[in-house]
MARVOVEX-166727 format. One record per residue: residue number from 1; residue in three letters; y negated, x, z of N, C-alpha, C, CB in turn. Coordinates in nm, 3 decimals. Atoms other than C-alpha are relative to their C-alpha. Glycine has a CB too. Example, Ala and Ser with C-alpha at 12.3 -4.5 7.8 and 13.67 -1.06 7.14 Angstrom:
BEGIN
1,ALA,0.119,0.089,0.000,0.450,1.230,0.780,-0.120,0.090,0.000,-0.003,-0.099,0.125
2,SER,0.119,-0.082,-0.006,0.106,1.367,0.714,-0.109,-0.077,0.073,-0.046,0.041,-0.142
This chain:
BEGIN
1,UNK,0.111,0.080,0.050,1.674,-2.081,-0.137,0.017,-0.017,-0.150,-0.138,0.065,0.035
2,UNK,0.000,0.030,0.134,1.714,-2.259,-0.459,-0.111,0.024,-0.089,0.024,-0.116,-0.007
3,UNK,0.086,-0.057,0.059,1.485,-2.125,-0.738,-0.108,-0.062,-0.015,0.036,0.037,-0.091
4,UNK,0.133,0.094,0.034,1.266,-2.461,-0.772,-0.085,-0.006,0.122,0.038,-0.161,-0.043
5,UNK,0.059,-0.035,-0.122,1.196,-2.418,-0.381,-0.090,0.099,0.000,0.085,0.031,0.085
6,UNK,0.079,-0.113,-0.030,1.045,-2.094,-0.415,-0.086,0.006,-0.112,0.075,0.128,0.024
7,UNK,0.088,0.037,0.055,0.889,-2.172,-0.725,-0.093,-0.080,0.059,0.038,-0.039,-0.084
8,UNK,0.083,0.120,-0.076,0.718,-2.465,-0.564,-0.102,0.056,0.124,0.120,-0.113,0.074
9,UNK,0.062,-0.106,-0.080,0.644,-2.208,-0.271,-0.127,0.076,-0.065,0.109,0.101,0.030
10,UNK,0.058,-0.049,0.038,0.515,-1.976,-0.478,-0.140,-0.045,-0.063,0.070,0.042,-0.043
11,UNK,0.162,0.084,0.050,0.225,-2.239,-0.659,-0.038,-0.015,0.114,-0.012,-0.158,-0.085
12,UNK,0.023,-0.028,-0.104,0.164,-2.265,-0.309,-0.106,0.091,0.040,0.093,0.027,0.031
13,UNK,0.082,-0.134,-0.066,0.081,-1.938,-0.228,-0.131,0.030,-0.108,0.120,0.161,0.006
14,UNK,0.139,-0.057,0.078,-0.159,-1.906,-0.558,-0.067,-0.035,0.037,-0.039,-0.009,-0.116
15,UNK,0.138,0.081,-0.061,-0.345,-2.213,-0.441,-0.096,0.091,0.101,0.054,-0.143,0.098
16,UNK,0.103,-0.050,-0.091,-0.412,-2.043,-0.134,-0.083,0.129,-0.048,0.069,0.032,0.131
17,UNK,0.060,-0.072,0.051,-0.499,-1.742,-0.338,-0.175,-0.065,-0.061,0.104,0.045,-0.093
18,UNK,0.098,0.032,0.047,-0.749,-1.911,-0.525,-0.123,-0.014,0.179,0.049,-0.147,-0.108
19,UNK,0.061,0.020,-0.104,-0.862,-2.068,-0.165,-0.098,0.098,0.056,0.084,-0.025,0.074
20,UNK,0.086,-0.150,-0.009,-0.969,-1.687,-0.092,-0.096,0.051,-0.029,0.032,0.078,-0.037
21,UNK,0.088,-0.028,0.091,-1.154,-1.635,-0.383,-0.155,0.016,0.018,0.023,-0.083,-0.078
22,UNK,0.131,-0.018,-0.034,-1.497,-1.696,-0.209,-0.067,0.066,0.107,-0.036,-0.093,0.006
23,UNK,0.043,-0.136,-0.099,-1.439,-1.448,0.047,0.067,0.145,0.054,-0.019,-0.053,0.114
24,UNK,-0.040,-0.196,0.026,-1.294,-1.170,-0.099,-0.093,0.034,-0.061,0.138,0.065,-0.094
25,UNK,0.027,-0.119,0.094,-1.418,-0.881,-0.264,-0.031,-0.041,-0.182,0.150,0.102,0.018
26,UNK,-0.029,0.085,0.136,-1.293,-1.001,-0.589,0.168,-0.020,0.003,-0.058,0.097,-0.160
27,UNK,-0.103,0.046,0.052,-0.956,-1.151,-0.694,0.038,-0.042,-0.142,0.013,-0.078,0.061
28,UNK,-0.028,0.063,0.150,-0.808,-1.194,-1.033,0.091,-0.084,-0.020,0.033,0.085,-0.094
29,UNK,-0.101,0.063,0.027,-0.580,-1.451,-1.154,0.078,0.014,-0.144,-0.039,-0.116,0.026
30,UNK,-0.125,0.052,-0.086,-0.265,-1.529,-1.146,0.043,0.068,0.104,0.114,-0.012,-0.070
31,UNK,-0.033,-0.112,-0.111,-0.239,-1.359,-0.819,0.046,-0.127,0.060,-0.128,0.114,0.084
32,UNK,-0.078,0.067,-0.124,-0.036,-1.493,-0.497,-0.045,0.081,0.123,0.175,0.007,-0.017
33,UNK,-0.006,-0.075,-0.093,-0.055,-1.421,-0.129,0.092,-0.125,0.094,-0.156,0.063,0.048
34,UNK,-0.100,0.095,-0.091,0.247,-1.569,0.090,-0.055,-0.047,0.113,0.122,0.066,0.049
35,UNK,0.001,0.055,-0.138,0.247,-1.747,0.418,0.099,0.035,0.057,-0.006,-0.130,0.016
36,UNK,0.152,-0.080,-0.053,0.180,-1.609,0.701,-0.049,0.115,-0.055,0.002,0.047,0.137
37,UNK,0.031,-0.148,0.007,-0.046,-1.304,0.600,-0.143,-0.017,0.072,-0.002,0.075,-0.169
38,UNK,0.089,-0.008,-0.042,-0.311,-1.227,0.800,-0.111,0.109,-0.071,0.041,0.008,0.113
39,UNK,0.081,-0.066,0.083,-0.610,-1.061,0.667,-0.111,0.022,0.100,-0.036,-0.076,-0.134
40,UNK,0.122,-0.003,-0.050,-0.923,-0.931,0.838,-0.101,-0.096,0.004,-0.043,0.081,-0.044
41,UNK,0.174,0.068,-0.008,-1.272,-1.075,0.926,-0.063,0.119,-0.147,-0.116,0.050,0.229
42,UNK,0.029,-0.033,0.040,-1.359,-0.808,0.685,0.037,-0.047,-0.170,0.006,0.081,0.067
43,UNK,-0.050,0.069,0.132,-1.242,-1.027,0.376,-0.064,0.086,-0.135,-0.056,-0.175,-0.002
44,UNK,0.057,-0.034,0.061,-1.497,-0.901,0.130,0.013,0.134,-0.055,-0.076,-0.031,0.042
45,UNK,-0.056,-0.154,0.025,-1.406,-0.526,0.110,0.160,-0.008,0.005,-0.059,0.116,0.128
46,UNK,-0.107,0.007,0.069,-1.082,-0.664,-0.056,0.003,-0.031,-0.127,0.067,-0.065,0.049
47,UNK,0.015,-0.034,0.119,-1.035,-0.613,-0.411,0.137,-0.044,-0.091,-0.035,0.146,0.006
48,UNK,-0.163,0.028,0.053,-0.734,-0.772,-0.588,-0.012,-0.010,-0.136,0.081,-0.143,0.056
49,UNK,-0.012,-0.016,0.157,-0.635,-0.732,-0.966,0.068,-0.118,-0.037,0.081,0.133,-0.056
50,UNK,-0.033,0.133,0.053,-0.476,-0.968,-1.172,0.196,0.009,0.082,-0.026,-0.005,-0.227
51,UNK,-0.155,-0.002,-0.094,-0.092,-1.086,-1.048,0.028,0.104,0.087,0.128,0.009,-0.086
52,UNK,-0.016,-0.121,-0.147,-0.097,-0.893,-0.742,0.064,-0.129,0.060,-0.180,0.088,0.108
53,UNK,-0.073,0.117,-0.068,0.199,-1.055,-0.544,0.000,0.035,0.123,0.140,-0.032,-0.043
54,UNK,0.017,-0.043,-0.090,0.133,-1.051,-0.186,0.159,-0.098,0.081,-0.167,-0.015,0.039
55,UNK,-0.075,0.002,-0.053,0.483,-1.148,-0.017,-0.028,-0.059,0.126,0.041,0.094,-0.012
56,UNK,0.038,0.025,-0.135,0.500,-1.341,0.330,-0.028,0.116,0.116,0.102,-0.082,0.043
57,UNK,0.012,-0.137,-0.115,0.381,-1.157,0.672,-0.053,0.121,-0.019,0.116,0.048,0.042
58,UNK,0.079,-0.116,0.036,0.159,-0.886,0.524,-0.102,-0.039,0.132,-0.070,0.004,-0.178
59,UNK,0.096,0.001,-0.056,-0.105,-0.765,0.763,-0.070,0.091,-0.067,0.013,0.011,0.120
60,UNK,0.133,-0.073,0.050,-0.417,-0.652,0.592,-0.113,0.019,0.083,-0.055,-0.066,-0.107
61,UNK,0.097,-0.009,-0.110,-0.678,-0.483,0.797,-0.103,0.063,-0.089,0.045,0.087,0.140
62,UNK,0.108,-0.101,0.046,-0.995,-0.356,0.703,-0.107,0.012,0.122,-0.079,-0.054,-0.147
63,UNK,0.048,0.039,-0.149,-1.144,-0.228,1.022,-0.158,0.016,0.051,0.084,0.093,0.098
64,UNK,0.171,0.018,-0.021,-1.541,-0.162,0.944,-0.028,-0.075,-0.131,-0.105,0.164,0.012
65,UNK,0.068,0.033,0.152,-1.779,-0.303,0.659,0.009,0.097,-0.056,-0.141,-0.040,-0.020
66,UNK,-0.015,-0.111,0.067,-1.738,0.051,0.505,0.115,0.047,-0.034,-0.051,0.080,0.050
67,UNK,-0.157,-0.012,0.035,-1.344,0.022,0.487,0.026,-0.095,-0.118,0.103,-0.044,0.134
68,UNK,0.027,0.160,0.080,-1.284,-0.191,0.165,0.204,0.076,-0.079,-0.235,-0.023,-0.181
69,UNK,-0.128,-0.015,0.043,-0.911,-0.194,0.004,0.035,-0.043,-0.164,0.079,-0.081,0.099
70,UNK,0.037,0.025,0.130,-0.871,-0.182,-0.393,0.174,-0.076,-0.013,-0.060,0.162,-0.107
71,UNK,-0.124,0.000,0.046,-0.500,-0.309,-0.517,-0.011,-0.074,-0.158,0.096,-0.079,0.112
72,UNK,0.023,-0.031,0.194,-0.491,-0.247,-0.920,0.109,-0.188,-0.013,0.144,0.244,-0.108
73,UNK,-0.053,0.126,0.053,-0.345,-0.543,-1.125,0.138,0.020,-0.050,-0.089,-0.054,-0.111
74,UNK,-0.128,-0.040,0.008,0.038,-0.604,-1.156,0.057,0.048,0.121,0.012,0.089,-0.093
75,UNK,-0.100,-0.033,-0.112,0.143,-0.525,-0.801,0.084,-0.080,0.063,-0.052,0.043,0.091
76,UNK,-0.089,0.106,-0.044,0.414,-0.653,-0.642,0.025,0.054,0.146,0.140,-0.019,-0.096
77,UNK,-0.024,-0.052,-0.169,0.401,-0.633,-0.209,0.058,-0.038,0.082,-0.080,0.003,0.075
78,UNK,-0.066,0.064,-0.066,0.694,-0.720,-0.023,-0.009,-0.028,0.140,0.084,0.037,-0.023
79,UNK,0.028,0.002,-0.147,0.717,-0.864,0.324,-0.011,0.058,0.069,0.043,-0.035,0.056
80,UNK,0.044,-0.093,-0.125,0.570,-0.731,0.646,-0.065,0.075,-0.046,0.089,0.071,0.080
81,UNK,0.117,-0.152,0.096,0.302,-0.466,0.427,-0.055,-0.021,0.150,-0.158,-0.034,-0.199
82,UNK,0.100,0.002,-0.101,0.087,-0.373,0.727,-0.082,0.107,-0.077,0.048,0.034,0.161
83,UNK,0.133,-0.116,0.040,-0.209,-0.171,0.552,-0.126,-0.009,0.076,-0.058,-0.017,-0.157
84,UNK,0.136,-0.012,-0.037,-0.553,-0.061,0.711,-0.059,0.090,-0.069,-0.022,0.025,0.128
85,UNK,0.083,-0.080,0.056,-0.832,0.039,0.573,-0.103,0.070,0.085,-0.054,-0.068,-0.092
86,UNK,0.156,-0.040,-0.091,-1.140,0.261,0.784,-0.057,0.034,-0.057,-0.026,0.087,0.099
87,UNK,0.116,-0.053,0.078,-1.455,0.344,0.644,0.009,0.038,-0.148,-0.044,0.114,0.064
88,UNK,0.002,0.007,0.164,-1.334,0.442,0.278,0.101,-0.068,-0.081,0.005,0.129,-0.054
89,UNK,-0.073,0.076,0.067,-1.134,0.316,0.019,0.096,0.046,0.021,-0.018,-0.021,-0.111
90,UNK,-0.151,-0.026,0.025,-0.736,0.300,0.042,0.032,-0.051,-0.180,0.104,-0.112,0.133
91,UNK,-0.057,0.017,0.135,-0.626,0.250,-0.341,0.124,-0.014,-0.036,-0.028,0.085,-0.065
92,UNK,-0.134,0.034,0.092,-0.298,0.087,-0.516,-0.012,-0.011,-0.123,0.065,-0.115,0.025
93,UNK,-0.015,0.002,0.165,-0.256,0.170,-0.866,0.109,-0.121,-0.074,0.066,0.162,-0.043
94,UNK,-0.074,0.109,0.100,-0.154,-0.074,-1.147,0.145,0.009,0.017,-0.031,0.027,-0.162
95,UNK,-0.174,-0.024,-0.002,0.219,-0.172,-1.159,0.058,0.022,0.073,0.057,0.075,-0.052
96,UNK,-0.071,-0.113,-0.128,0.299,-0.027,-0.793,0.121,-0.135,-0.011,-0.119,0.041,0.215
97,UNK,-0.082,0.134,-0.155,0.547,-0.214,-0.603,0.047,0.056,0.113,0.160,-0.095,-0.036
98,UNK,-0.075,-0.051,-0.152,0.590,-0.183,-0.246,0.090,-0.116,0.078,-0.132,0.045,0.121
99,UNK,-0.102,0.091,-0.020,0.892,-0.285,-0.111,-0.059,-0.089,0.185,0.178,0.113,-0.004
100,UNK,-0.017,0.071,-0.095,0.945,-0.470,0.222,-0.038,0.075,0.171,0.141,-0.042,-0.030
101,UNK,-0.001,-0.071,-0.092,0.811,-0.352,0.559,-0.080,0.124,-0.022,0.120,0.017,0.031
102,UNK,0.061,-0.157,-0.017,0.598,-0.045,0.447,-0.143,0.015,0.086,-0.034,0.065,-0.162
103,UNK,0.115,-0.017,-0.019,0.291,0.090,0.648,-0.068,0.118,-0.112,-0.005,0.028,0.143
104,UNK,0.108,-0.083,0.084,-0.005,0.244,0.445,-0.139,-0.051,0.033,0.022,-0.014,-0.164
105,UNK,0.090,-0.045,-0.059,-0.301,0.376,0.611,-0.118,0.089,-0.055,0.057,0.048,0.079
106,UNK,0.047,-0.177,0.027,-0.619,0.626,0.557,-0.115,0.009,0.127,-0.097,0.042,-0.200
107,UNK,0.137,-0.039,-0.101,-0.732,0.611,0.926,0.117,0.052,0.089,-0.130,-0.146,0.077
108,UNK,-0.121,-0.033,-0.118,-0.530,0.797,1.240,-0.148,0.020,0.129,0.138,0.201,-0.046
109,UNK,0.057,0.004,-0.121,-0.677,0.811,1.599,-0.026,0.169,-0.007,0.101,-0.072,0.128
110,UNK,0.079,-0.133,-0.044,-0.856,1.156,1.664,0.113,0.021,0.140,-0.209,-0.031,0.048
111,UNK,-0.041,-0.014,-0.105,-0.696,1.307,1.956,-0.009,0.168,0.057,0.125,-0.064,-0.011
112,UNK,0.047,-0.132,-0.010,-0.854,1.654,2.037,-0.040,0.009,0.180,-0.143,0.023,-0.120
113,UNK,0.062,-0.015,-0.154,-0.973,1.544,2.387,0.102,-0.084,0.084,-0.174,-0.067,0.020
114,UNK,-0.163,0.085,-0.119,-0.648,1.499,2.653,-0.075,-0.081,0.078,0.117,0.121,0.138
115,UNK,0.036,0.102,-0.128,-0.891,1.354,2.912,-0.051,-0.101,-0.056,-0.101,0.048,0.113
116,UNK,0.071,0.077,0.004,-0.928,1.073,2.709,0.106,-0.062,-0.080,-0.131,0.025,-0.033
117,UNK,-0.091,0.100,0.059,-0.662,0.766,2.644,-0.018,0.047,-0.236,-0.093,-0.214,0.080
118,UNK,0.017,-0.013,0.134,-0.570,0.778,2.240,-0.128,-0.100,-0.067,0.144,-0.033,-0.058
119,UNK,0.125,0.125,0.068,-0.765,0.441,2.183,-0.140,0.008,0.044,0.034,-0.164,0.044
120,UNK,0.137,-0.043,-0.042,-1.069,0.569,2.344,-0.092,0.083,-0.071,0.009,0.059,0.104
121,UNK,0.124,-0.123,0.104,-1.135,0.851,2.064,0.024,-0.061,-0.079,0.010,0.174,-0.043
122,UNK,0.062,0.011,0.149,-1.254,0.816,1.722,0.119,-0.022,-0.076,-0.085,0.136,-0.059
123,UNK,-0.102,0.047,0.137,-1.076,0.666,1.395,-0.085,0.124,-0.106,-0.022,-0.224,-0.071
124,UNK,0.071,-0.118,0.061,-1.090,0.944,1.166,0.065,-0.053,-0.147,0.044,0.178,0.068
125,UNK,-0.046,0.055,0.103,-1.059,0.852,0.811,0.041,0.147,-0.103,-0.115,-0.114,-0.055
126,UNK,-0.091,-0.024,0.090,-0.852,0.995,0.514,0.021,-0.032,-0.114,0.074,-0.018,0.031
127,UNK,-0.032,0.049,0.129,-0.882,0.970,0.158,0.163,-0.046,-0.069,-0.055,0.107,-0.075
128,UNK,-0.153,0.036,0.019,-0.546,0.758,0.071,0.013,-0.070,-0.112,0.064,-0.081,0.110
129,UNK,0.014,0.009,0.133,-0.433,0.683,-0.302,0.135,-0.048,-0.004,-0.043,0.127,-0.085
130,UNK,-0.103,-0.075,0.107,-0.127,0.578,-0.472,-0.025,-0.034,-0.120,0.146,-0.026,0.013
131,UNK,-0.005,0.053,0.133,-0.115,0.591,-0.810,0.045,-0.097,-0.091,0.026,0.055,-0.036
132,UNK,-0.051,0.080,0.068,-0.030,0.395,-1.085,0.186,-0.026,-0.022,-0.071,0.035,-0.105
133,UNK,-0.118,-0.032,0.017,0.301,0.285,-1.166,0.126,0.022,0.091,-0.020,0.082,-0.049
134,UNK,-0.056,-0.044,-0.110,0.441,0.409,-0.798,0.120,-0.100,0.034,-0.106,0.012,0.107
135,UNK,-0.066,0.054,-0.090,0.736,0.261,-0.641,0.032,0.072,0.173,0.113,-0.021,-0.080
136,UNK,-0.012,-0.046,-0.144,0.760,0.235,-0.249,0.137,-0.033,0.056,-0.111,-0.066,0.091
137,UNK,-0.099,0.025,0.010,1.085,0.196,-0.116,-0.057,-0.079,0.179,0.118,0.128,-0.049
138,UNK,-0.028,0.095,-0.120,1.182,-0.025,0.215,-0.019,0.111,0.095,0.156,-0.085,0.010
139,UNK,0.019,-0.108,-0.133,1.044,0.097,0.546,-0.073,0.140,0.007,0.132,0.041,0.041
140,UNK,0.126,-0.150,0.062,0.821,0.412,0.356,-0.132,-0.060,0.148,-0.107,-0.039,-0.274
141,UNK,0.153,0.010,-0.065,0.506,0.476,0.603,-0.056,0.072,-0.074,-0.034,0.041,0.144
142,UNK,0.129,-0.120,0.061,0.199,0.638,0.387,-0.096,-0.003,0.078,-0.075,-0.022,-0.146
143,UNK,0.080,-0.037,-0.067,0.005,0.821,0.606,-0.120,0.028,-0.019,0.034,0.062,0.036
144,UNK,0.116,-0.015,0.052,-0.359,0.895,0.604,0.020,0.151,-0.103,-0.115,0.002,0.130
145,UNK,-0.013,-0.131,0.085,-0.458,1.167,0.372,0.108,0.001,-0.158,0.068,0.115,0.120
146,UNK,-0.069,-0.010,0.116,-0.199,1.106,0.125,-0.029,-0.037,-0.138,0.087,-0.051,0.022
147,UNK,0.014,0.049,0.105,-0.236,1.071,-0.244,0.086,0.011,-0.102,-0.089,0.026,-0.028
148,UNK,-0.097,-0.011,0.056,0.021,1.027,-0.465,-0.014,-0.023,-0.157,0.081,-0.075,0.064
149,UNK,0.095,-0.037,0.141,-0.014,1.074,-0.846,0.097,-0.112,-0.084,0.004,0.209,-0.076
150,UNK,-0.053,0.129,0.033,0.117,0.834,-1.063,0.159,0.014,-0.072,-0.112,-0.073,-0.103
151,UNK,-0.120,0.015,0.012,0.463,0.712,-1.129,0.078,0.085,0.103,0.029,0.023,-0.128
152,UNK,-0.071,-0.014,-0.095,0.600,0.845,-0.775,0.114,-0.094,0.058,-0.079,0.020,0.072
153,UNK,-0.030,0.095,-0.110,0.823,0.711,-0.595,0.099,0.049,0.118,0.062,-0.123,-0.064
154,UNK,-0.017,0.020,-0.162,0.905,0.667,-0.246,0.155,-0.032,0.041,-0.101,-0.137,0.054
155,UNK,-0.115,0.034,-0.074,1.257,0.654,-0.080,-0.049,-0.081,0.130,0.082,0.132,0.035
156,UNK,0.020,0.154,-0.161,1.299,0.372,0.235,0.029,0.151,0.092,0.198,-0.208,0.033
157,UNK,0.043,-0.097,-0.110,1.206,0.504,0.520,-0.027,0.162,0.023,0.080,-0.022,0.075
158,UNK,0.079,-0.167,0.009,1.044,0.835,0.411,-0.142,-0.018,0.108,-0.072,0.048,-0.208
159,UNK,0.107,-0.011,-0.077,0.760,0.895,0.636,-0.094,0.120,-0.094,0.050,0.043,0.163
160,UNK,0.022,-0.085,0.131,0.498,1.059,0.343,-0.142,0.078,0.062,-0.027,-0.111,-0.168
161,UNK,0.186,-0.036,-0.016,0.125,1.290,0.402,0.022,0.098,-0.077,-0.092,0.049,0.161
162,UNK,0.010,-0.109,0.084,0.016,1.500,0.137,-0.072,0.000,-0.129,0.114,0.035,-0.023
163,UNK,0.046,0.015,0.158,-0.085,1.523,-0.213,0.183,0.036,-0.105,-0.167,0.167,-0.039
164,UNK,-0.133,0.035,0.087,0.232,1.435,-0.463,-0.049,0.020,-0.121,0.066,-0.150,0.010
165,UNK,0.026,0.015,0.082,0.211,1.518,-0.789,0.054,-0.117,-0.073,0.005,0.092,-0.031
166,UNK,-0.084,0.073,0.085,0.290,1.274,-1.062,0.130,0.001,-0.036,-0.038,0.005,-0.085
167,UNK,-0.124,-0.035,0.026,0.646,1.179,-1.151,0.071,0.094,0.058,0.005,0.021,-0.099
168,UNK,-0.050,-0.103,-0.115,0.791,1.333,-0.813,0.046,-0.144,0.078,-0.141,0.127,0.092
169,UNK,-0.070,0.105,-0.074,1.064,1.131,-0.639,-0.023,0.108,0.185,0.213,-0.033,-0.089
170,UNK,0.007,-0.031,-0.123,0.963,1.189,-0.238,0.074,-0.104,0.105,-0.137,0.017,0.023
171,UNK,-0.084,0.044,-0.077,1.221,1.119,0.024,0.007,0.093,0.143,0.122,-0.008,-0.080
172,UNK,-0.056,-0.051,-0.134,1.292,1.186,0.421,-0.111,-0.013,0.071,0.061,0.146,0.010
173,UNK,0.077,0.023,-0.085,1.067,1.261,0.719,0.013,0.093,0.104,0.010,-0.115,0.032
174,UNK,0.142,-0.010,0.085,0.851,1.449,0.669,0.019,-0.018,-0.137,-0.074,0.139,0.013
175,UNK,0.001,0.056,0.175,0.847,1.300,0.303,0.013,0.174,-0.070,-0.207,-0.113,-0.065
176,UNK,0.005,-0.139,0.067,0.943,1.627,0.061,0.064,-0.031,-0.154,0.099,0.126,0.097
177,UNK,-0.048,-0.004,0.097,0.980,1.622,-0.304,0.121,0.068,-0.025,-0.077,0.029,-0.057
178,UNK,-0.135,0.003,0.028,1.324,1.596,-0.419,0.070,0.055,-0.161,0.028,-0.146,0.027
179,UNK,0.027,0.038,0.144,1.293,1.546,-0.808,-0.148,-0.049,-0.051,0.095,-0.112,-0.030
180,UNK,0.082,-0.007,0.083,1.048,1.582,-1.051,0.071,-0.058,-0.134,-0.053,0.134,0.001
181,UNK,-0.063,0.054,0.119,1.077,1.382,-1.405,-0.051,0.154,-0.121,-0.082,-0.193,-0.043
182,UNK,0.039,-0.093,0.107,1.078,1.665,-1.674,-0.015,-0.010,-0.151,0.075,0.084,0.011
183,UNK,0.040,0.073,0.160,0.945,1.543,-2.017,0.024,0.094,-0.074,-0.154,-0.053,-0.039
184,UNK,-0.008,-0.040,0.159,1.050,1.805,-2.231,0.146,-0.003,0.003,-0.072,0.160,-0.058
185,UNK,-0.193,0.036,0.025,1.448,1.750,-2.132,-0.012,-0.181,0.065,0.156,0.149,0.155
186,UNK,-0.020,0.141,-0.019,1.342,1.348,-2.094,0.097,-0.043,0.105,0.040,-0.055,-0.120
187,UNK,-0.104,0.054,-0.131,1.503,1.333,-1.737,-0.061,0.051,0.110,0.164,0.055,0.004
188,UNK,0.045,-0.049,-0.148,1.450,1.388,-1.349,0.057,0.110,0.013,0.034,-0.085,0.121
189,UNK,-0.062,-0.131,-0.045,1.519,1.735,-1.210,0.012,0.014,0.106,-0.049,0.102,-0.027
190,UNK,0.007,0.000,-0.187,1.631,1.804,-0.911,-0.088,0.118,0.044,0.172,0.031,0.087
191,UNK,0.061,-0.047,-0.051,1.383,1.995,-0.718,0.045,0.081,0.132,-0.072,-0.078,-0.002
192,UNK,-0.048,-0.053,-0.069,1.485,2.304,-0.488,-0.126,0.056,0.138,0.074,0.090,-0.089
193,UNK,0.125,-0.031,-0.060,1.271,2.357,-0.184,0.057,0.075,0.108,-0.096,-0.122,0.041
194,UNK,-0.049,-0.164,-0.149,1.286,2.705,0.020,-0.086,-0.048,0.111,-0.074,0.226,-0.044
């Protein structure tokens, strides 16, 4: 695709951004959201910052009026994002970028009672965060519960739940800090885990 194509695309996609504007949450501009992305009936408990780039084929869910989804200003969300939100806020910090294909969640199915199909019990919600700054890598799932502190980032296809501190490279599956950035020798460290 030649660069004036996807430019041309891209004014495109703001328009439809703007188009949004009266039934979201809030939106800031210069934001984008590609074609196709589907988005909830719950439009309104979406929250977008300024240039937030939403990539084709995102599915955004927000699955009650009490699920609402924040994404800080400066993000960049590559194709296929599938995020849901249940009952509380999921949060993307300023600057993230998530690459291509990631899920990020803060609801999982209950499942305490066998005599009873998974989709039959309760959505149980999960305070879910990432911080500022974060990079997600290709194919990352963030699971409920997780919060990740700012300037993380994510290896492709890590599968992540937990609490991350800041400046902690997490990779694999079960996601496990690898490297930590160490500011008084201005570099990453590798991280040894018994």
């Amino acid at each position: 695709m030649d660069l004036r194509k996807l430019n041309r695309s891209k004014m495109y996609w703001g328009i439809r951004a703007l188009m949004y504007k009266p039934f979201f949450g809030s939106i800031s501009f210069p934001s984008y959201i590609g074609k196709p992305t589907f988005i909830s009936p719950n439009k309104r408990n979406l929250f977008l910052g300024k240039m937030v780039r939403i990539y084709p084929g995102a599915r955004i869910e927000i699955v009650d009026d009490k699920g609402t989804i924040t994404i800080g200003n400066n993000v960049s969300i590559g194709q296929n994002l599938h995020i849901t939100s249940y009952y509380g806020d999921l949060y993307i910090g300023d600057n993230t970028v998530i690459s291509g294909s990631v899920m990020i969640n803060n609801n999982d199915h209950e499942y305490k009672n066998i005599d009873r199909g998974i989709t039959d019990q309760p959505l149980v919600y999960k305070k879910t965060k990432i911080g500022k700054d974060c990079f997600i890598g290709y194919g990352a799932v963030i699971l409920p519960g997780t919060i990740l502190g700012e300037h993380c980032i994510v290896g492709a296809n890590s599968v992540i739940r937990g609490k991350f501190e800041p400046y902690s490279v997490v990779v694999g599956a079960p996601g496990k800090v690898v490297k930590r950035y160490d500011a008084s020798l201005n570099r990453w460290v590798k991280v040894t885990n018994d």
